[in-house]
C-alpha positions in Angstrom: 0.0 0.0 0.0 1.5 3.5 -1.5 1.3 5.6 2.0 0.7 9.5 1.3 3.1 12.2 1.0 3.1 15.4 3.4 5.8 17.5 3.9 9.4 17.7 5.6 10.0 20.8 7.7 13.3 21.8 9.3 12.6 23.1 12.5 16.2 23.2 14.1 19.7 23.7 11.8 23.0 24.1 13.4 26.9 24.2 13.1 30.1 24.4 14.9 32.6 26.8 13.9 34.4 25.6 11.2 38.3 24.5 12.2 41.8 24.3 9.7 42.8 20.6 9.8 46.0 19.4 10.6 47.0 22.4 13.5 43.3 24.2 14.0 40.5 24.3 16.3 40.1 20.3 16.7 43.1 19.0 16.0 42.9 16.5 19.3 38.9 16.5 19.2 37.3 13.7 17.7 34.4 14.2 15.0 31.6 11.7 17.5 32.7 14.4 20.1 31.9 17.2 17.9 28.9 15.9 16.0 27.4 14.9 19.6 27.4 18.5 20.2 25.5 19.5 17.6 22.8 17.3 17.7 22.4 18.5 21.1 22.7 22.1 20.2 19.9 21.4 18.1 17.5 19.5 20.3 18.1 22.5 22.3 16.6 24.7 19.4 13.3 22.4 20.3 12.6 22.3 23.9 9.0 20.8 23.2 9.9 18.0 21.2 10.4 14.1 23.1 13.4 13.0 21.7 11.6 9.5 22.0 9.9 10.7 19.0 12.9 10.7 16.9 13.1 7.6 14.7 16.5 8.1 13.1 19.9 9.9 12.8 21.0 9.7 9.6 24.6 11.8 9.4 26.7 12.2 6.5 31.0 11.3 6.4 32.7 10.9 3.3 35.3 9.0 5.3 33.4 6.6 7.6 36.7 5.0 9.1 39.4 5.3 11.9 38.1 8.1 14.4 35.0 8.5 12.4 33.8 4.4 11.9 32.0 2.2 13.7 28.7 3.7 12.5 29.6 7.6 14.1 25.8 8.4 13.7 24.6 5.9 15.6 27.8 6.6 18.3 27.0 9.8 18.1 23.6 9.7 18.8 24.2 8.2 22.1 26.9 10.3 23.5 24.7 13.3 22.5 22.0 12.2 25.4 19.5 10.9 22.7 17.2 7.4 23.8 19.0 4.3 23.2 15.4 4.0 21.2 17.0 6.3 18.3 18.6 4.8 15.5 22.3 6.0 13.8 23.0 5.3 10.3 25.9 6.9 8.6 26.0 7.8 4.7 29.0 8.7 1.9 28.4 10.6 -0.8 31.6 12.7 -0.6 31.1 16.3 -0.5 27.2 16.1 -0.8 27.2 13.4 2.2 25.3 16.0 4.4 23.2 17.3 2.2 22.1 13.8 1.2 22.0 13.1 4.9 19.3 15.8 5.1 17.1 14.5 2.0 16.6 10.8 3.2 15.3 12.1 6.5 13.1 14.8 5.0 11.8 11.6 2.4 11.4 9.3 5.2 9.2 11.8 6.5 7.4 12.6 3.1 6.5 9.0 2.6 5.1 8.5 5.8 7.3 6.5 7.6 8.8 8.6 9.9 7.6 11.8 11.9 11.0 13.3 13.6 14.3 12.4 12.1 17.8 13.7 12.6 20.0 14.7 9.6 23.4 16.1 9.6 27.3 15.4 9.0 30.4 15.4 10.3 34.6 15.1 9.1 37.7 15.3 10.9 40.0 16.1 8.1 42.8 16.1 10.9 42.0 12.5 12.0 41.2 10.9 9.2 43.1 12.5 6.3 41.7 12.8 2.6 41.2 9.2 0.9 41.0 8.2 3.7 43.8 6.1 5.9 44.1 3.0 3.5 43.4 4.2 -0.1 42.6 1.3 -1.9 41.1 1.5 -6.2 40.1 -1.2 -8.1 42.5 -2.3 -10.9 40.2 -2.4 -13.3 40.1 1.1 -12.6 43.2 1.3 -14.8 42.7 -1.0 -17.3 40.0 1.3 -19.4 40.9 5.0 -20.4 37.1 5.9 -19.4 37.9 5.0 -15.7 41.0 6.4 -15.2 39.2 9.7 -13.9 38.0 8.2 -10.7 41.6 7.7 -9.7 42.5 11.3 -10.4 42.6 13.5 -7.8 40.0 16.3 -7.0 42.8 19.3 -7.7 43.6 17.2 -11.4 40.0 17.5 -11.6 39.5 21.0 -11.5 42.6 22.1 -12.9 40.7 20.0 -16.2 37.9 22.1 -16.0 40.0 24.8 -15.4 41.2 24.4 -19.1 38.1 23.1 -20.6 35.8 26.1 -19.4 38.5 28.7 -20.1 38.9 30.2 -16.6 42.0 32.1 -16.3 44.8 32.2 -13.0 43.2 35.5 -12.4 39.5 35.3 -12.3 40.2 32.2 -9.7 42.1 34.5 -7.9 39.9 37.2 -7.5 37.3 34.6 -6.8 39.2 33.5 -3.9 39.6 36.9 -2.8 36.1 38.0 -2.6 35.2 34.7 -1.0 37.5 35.7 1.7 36.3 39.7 1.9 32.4 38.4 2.0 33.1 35.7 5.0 35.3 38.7 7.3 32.2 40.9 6.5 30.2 38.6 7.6 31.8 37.6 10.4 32.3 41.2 11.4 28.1 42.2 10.8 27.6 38.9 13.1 25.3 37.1 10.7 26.7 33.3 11.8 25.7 33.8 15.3 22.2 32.3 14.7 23.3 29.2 12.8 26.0 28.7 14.7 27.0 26.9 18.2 29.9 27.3 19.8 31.8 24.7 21.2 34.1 24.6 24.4 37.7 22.5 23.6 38.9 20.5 26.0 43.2 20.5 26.2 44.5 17.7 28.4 47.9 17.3 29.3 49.6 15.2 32.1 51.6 15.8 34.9 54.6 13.5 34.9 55.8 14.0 38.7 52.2 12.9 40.0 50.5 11.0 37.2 47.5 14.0 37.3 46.0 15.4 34.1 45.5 19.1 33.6 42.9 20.5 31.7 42.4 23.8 29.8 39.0 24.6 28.5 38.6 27.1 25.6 35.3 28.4 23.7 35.8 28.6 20.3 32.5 30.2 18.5 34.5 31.8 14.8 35.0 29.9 11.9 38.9 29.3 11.9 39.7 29.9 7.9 38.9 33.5 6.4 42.7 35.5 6.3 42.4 39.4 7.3 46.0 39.2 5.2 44.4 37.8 1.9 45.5 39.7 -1.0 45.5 39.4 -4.5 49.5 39.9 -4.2 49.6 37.5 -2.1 47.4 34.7 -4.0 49.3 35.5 -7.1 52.8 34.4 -5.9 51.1 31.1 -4.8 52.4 27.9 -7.3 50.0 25.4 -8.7 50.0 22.6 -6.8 48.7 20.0 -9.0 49.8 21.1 -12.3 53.3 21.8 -13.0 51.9 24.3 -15.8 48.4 24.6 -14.2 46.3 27.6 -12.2 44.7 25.6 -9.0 46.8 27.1 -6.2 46.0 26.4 -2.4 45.0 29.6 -2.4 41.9 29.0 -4.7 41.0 26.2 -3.5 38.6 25.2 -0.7 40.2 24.9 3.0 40.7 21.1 4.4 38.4 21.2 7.8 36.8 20.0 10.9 33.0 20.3 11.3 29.8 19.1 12.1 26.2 20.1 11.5 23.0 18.8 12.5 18.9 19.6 11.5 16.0 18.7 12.7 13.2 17.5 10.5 9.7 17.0 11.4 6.2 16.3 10.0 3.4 18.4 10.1 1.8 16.0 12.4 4.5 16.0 14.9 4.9 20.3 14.5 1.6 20.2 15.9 2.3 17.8 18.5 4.9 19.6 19.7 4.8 22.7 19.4 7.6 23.5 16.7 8.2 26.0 14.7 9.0 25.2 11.5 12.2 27.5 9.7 11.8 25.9 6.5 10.7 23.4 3.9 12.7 20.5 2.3 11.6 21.6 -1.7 13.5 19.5 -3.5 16.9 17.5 -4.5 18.4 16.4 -7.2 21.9 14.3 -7.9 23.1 13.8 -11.4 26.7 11.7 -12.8 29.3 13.5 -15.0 32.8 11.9 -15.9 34.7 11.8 -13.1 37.9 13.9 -14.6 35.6 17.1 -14.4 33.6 16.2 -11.6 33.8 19.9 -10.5 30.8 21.0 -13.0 28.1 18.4 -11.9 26.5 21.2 -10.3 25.6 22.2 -14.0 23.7 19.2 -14.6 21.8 18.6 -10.9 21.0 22.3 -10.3 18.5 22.3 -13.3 16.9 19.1 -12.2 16.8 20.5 -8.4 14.9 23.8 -9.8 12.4 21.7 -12.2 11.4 19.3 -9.4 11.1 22.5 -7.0 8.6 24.2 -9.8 10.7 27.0 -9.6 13.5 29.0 -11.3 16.9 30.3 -10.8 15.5 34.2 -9.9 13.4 32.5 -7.8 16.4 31.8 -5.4 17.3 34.2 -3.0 20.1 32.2 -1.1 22.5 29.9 -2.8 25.1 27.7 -1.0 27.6 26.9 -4.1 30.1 24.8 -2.4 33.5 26.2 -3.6 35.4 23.2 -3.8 37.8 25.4 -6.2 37.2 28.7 -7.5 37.8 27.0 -11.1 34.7 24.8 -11.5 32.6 27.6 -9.0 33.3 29.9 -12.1 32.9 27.2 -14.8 29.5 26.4 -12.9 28.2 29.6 -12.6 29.6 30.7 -16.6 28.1 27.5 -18.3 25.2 27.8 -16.5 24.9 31.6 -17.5 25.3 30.6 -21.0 21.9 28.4 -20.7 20.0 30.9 -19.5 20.0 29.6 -15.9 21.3 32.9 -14.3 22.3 32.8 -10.4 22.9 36.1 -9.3 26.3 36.4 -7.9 24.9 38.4 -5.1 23.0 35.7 -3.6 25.9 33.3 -4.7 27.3 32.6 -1.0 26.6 36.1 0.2 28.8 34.9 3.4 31.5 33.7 1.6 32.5 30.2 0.7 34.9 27.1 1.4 38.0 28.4 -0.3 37.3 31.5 3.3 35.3 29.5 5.8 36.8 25.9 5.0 35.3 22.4 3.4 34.8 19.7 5.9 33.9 17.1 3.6 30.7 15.0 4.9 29.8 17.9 7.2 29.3 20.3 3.9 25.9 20.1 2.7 24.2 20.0 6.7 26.6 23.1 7.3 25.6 24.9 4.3 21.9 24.5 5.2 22.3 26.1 8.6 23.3 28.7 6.1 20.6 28.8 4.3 17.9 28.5 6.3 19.2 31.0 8.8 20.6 33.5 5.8 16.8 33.2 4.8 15.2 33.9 7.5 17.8 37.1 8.4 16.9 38.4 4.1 13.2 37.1 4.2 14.5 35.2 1.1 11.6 32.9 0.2 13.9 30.0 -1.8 17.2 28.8 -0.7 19.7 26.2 -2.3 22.7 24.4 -1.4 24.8 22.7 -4.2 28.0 21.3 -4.6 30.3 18.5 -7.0 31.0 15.6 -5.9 34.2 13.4 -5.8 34.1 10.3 -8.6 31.9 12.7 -10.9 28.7 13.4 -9.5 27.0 17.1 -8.7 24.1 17.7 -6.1 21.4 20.2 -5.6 18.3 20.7 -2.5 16.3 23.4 -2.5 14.9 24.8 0.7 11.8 27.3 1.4 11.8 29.7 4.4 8.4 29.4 6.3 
């Protein structure tokens, strides 16, 4: 028996400041530490709601292993407080793993099977580096030209796209610079406060003479990447660093992070129940495949398909998350898709800057970038909001959101 479909509302979104990887924020914090703390940032966003209620977590990691295996939405889920009664499942689809995170909890909801769910995502890109800590491809990867892409690395990627859409050193470059001018701004005017939730780090260290452990406690509640010292001087004397000859400098390129995020998605029946207040409406998402050597533009194909299933068009956006994985296929994006007449307007093009300033933590993206949406909404009175983003292997993703 079909069961009928109602509508997903998000009625909490959060984030943690967003840390560098490596030396930053949460260098010795692990990611079921951090994404614990946002789920219960955001049950705190909902004081009516039983958390009995909630069926499922479902969080998003693009590297499910080491620090971050073992199912971190379900471990997560019950060092956050939650009812052993609440499930945990944890899902990969690289870059887009959050926001993907957030559309199988809204459809599990729009289908009727669920009336409160947890979406979100998490990566600790300082515990558990990029590829993960085994990389392991399949031969046959290698054994047929039109595979070889999914072995190439993401910068390869982009510096192809680089070449094939005709964006020059320069225009990357004062991409990157305004991406980091838009997030100090923003910053500065205060407008992450509301989708943000600050998050106290815990520094032990021990005491040799008497076997005791010391420990420091710091609030961190700024996102650790945007440079006051950014310069278009300074970007310029930056090499390429995947192309001897090429144009994809770190500098251009998105950040390697730490994060987590985490929504709350509820039915109409249990908004009533509880006495929640919706912020906004799952619309729509869409996820299309490209080849994987320009896996940067599959924003190009799924952004259309987002907007068609939505019943809505590009104008119609007032808030778009365009994940900058690198300011080369962010350009190529935005150019190709200006040359269909599929305009965004680079005002509402991540008026808060993007990941090459504020930092890409992988899995964690696409709940982050919601937060972002919904609460950027809701501070404009935007009425349609989208997060989109490539994905690693060749794939792009899209979800459109609607402020209520």
């Amino acid at each position: 028996m079909s069961k009928q479909v109602q509508e997903a509302y998000i009625c909490a979104a959060t984030r943690l400041p967003i840390g560098k990887s490596g030396r930053g924020y949460y260098r010795n914090t692990r990611p079921d530490e951090m994404l614990a703390r946002a789920i219960q940032a955001a049950l705190a966003q909902v004081p009516g709601l039983d958390p009995a209620a909630i069926e499922d977590a479902i969080i998003g990691c693009s590297f499910p292993e080491g620090e971050q295996g073992m199912n971190i939405a379900r471990v997560s889920a019950v060092l956050s407080g939650l009812p052993n009664s609440v499930g945990g499942v944890t899902v990969n689809r690289y870059c887009a793993s959050g926001i993907t995170a957030l559309q199988m909890a809204a459809d599990r909801i729009r289908i009727g099977e669920a009336e409160v769910m947890i979406a979100g995502g998490v990566e600790s890109m300082s515990m558990v580096p990029m590829g993960g800590n085994k990389p392991s491809l399949p031969p046959a990867i290698f054994e047929r030209d039109e595979n070889i892409g999914l072995a190439y690395g993401m910068g390869l990627t982009a510096e192809k796209v680089a070449a094939q859409w005709k964006i020059s050193r320069e225009a990357q470059d004062e991409f990157a610079l305004e991406s980091h001018r838009r997030a100090l701004a923003a910053i500065e005017a205060g407008h992450f406060k509301d989708e943000m939730t600050p998050f106290e780090i815990l520094e032990r260290s021990p005491n040799l003479a008497d076997g005791s452990i010391s420990i420091k406690r710091r609030t961190v509640d700024t996102d650790e990447g945007p440079r006051r010292d950014t310069s278009i001087e300074g970007l310029a004397k930056l090499r390429p660093v995947f192309a001897a000859k090429g144009s994809v400098t770190a500098g251009n390129s998105s950040q390697t992070s730490d994060g987590a995020g985490a929504l709350i998605v509820a039915s109409e029946a249990a908004v009533k129940r509880f006495g929640l207040t919706p912020l906004a409406r799952f619309v729509s998402f869409a996820v299309r495949g490209v080849p994987p050597e320009i896996m940067g533009i599959g924003p190009i194909e799924a952004i259309p398909a987002a907007l068609r299933l939505a019943g809505i068009r590009a104008e119609d956006l007032g808030w778009i998350e365009l994940n900058e994985a690198f300011a080369a296929q962010s350009l190529a994006v935005l150019n190709d898709l200006d040359s269909k007449g599929i305009v965004l307007d680079r005002a509402r093009v991540n008026p808060n800057g993007g990941a090459i300033a504020l930092g890409h933590p992988l899995g964690a993206t696409g709940a982050i970038r919601a937060a972002s949406v919904i609460h950027g909404m809701r501070r404009t009175g935007a009425k349609y909001g989208m997060v989109t983003m490539c994905v690693g292997a060749g794939q792009g993703a899209a979800g459109i959101l609607e402020r209520l």
